[in-house]
C-alpha positions in Angstrom: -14.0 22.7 12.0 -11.7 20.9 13.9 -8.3 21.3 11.9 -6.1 19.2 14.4 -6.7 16.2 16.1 -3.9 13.9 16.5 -4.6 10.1 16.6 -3.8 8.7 20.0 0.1 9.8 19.3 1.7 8.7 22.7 -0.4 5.4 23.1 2.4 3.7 22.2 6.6 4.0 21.8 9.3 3.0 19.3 9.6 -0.1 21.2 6.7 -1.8 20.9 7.4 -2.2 16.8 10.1 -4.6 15.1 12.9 -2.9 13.2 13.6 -4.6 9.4 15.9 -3.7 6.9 15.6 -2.1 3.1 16.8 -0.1 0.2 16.5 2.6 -2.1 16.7 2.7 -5.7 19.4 1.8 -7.7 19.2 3.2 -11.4 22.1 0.5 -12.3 20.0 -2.3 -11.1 17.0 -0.9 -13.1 16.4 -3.0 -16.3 17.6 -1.5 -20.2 14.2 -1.7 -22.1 13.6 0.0 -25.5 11.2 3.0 -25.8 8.3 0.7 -27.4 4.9 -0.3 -26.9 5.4 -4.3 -27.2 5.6 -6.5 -24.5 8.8 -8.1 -25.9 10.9 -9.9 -22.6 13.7 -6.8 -21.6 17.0 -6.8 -21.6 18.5 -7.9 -18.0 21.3 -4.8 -17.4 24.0 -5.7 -15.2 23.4 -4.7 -11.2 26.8 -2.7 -9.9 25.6 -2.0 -6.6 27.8 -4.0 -4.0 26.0 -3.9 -1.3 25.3 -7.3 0.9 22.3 -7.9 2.3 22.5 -7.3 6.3 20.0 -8.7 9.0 17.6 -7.0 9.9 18.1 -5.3 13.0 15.9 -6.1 16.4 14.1 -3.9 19.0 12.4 -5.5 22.3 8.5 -5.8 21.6 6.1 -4.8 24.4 3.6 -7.4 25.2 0.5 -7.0 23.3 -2.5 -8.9 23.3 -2.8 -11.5 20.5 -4.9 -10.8 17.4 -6.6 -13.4 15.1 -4.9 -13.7 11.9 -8.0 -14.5 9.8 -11.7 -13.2 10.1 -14.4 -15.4 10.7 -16.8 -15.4 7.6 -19.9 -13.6 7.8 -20.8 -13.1 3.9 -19.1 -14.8 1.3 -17.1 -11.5 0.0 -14.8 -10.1 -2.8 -11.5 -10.4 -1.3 -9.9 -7.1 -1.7 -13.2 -5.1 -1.9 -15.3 -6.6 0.9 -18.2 -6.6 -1.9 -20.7 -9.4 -1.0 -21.2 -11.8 -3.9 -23.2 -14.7 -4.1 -21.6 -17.5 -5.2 -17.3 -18.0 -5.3 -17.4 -18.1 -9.2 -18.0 -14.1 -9.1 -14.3 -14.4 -7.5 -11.8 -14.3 -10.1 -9.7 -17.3 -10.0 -6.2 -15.3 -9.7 -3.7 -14.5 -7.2 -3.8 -10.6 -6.1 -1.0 -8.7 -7.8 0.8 -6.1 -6.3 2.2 -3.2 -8.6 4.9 -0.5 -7.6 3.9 3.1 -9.3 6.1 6.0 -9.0 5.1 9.2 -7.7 7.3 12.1 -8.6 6.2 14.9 -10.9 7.6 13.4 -13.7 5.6 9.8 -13.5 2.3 11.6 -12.9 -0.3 11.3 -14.1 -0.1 7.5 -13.2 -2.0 4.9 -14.7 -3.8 2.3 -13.1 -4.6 3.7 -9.7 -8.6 4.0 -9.6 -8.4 -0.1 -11.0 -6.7 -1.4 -7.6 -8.5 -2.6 -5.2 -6.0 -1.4 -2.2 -3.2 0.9 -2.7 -0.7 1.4 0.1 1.2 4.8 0.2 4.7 4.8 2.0 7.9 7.7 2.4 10.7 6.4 0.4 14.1 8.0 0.0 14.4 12.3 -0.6 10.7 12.9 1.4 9.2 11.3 -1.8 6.2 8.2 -1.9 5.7 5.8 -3.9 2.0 3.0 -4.2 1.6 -0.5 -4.0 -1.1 -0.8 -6.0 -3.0 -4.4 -4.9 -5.1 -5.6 -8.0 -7.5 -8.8 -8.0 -10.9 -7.9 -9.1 -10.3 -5.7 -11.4 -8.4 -5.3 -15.1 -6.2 -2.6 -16.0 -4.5 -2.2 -20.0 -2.0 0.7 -19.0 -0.1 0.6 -15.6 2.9 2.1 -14.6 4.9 3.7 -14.1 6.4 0.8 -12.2 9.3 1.2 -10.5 11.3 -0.4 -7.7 10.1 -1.7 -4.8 11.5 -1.9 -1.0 11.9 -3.9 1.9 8.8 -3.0 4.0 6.5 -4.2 1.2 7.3 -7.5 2.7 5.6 -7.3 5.4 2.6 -4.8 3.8 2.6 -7.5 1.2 2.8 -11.1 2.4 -1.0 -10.6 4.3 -2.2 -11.3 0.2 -1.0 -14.7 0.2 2.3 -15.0 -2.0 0.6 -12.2 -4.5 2.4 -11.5 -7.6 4.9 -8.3 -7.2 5.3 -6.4 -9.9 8.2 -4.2 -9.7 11.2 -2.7 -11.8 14.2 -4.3 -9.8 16.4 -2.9 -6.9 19.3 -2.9 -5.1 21.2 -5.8 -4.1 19.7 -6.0 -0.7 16.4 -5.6 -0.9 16.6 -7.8 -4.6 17.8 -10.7 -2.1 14.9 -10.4 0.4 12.4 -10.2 -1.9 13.5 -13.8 -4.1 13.4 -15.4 -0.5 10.2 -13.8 0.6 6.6 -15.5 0.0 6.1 -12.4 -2.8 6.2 -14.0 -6.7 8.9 -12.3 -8.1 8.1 -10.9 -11.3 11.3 -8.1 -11.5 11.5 -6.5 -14.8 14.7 -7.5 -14.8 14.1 -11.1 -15.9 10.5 -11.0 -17.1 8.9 -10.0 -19.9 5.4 -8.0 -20.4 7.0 -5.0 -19.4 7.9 -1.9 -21.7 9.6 1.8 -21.8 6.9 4.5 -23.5 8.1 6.8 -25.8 7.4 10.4 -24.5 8.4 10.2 -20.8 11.8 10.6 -18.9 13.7 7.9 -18.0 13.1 5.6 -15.5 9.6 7.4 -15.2 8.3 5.2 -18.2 7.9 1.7 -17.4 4.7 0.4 -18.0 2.5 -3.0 -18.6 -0.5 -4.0 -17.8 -2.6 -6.8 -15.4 -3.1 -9.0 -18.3 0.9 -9.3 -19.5 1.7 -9.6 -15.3 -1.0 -12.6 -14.6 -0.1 -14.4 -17.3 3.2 -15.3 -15.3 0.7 -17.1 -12.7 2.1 -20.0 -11.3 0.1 -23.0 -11.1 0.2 -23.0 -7.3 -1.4 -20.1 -6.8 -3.7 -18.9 -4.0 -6.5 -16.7 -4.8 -6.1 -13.8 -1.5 -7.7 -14.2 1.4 -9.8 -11.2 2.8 -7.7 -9.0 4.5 -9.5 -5.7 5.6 -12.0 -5.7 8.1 -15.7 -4.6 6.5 -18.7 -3.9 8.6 -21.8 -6.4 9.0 -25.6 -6.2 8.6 -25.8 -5.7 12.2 -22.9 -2.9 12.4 -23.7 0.7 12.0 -21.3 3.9 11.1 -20.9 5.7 14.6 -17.6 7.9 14.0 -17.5 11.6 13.9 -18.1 13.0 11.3 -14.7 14.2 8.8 -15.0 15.3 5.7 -11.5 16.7 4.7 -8.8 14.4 5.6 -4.7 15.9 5.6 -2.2 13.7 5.6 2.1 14.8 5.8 3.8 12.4 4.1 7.6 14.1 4.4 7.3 16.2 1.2 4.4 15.3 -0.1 1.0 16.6 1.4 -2.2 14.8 0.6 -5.8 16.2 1.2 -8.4 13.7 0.8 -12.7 15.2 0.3 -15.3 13.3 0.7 -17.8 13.5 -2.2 -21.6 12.7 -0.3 -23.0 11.7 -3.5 -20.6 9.3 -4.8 -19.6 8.3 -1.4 -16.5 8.7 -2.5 -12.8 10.3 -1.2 -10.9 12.0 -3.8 -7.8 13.2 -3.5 -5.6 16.1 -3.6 -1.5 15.9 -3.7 0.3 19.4 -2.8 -2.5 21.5 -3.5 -3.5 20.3 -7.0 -6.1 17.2 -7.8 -4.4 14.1 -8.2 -5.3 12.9 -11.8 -4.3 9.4 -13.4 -4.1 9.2 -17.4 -6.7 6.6 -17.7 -9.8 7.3 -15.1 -10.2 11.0 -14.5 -9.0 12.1 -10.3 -7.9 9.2 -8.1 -10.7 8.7 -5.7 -11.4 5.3 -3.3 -14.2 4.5 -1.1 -12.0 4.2 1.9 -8.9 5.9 3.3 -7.2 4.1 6.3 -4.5 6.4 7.8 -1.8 3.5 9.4 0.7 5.8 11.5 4.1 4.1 11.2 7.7 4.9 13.0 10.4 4.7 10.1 13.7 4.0 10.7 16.8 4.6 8.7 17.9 1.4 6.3 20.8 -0.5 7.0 21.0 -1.1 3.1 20.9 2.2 1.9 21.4 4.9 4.5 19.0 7.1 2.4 16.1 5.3 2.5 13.6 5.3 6.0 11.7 1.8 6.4 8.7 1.9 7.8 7.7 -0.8 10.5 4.5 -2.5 10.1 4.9 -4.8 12.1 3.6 -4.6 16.0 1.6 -1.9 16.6 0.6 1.7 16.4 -1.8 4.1 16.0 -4.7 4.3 13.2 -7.7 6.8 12.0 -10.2 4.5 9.4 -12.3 6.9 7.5 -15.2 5.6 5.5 -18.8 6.7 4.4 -17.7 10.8 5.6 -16.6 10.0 9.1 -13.3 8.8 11.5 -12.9 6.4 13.8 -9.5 6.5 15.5 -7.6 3.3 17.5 -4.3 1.2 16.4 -3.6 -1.1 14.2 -2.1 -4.4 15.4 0.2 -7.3 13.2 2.4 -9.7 14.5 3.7 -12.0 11.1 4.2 -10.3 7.7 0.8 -13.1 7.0 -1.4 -11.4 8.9 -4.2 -9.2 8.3 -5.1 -5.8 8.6 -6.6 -5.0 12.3 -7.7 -2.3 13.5 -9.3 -1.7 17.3 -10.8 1.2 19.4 -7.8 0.7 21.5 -5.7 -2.5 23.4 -7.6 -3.5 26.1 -11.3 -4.1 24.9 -9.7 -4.4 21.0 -13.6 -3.8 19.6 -12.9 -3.8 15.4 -13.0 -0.9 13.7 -14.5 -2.6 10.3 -14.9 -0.5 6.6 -17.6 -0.3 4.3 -17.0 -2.6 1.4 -15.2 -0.7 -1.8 -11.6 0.0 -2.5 -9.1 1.3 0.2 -6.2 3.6 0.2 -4.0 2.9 2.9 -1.4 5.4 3.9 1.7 5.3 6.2 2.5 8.6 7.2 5.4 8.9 9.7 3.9 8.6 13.7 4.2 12.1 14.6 1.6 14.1 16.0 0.0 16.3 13.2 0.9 14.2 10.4 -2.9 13.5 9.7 -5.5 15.6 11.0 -9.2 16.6 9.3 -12.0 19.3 9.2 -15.7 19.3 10.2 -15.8 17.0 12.8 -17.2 18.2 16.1 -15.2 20.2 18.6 -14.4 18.0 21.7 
């Protein structure tokens, strides 16, 4: 076993990424809804935070080569799956939606988690995490608990082509980027479908469900684009081979197995399996570890945003084994790329299924895994 094997961590320096700006949560902002299992419009409470929204802040960018923003079409493909289908009325004709679930020990078990076809896990304020849980080809009746969201999902987000962002509300600051960002605002603050369930703490227990959130589909919607690369009929799996993956996410430490049979991660969250209410342990077909630097918000001084954009350094695991490079983005738009490294920038590509994506801090040892061969 090879226990740790850090992922190319000086290949490249705080520089070469852009700083942004976000925020924490702010109970106040938070909408009032009844304990209740309708999806009767909420009550909008009144936001006392005071806090303006500030520029984000810039750092030089070292000069990286340029990547393509789309992917030339091999297959005709689910979007957010990479499944091949055979004809585009197998796609569902719907914009992907992107939900924020909480993930302290008083929302778990979540709901909704296994449905997604991408969830992204980032650090948010006190060493905690929190999902964006991407849904498109899939339908999911419970989902929460959904709480608030932060600036960085900007730029995770905006690659899924103005996707619908489900969240509970926020502080001034990062409320203000999001309504002028290419995300559809769907706040619980002004929009209905959501609910509080009796039974759970406080602000632990917002919940609705895919059907309530795409129903506030605008008629100019986009149906997403696809944003993770996904091996061809000519590529062949030629990582090593990693069967445990261990990822430090500040407080929070994630083991994901790989199940041979299933072909399957599942995963593990401080020593304990990771369950959701509705689908049994959370497991995904892929799990891309995107090493991020994260710097402190000019919003709310508690709260470390990480950058994504630029570029930094990346382990894709799928079908039991790791392949290890960066991952490179220049616009909020673009897609997820990933490359053995930045001069020959050969594509590290997934098999098709869902993905968890997570942004553990760039620091050597923050993900290392077991069985792959001594080098």
């Amino acid at each position: 076993m090879n226990p740790t094997r850090p992922v190319l961590a000086s290949i490249l320096a705080a520089g070469v990424l852009l700083a942004s700006c976000g925020g924490g949560d702010d109970e106040s902002a938070e909408t009032t809804i009844p304990a209740t299992s309708s999806t009767d419009a909420p009550t909008t409470s009144t936001t006392s935070t005071t806090v303006a929204p500030t520029a984000p802040p810039t750092l030089p960018v070292s000069t990286l080569p340029p990547v393509s923003t789309t992917i030339a079409p091999d297959v005709l493909r689910m979007p957010l799956t990479g499944e091949p289908v055979a004809s585009e009325s197998e796609i569902p004709n719907r914009p992907a939606m992107a939900v924020k679930i909480d993930n302290i020990g008083r929302a778990r078990p979540q709901s909704g988690l296994n449905e997604a076809d991408i969830v992204i896990e980032e650090i948010i304020n006190d060493g905690a995490t929190r999902f964006a849980a991407v849904f498109h080809s899939q339908d999911v009746d419970l989902l929460g608990p959904v709480r608030s969201g932060r600036y960085p999902d900007i730029q995770l987000l905006e690659a899924f082509d103005r996707p619908l962002y489900v969240w509970s509300g926020g502080n001034a600051g990062v409320t203000y980027y999001i309504r002028n960002s290419k995300l559809v605002n769907l706040s619980a603050v002004n929009t209905s479908g959501y609910y509080r369930r009796a039974g759970r703490p406080s602000p632990h227990n917002l919940y609705t469900s895919t059907e309530a959130m795409w129903e506030k589909t605008p008629e100019d919607f986009s149906i997403p684009p696809v944003v993770l690369p996904y091996l061809r009929a000519s590529d062949t799996l030629d990582g090593e081979v990693a069967d445990t993956i261990n990822v430090v996410m500040d407080n929070v430490d994630v083991r994901w197995e790989y199940d041979t049979e299933t072909g399957t991660y599942c995963r593990w969250q401080d020593g304990s399996e990771h369950m959701t209410e509705n689908s049994g342990q959370v497991c995904t077909d892929n799990v891309v570890v995107m090493q991020a630097n994260y710097l402190q918000s000019p919003i709310d001084a508690r709260t470390p945003d990480a950058q994504m954009l630029g570029s930094n350094t990346v382990a894709v695991f799928t079908g039991g084994t790791v392949r290890t490079g960066v991952w490179l983005r220049w616009e909020t738009t673009d897609r997820y790329a990933f490359f053995d490294n930045l001069t020959d920038l050969n594509e590290i590509r997934l098999q098709p299924g869902r993905t968890f994506i997570e942004l553990p801090r760039a620091v050597d040892g923050t993900v290392t895994w077991e069985n792959a061969p001594e080098g």
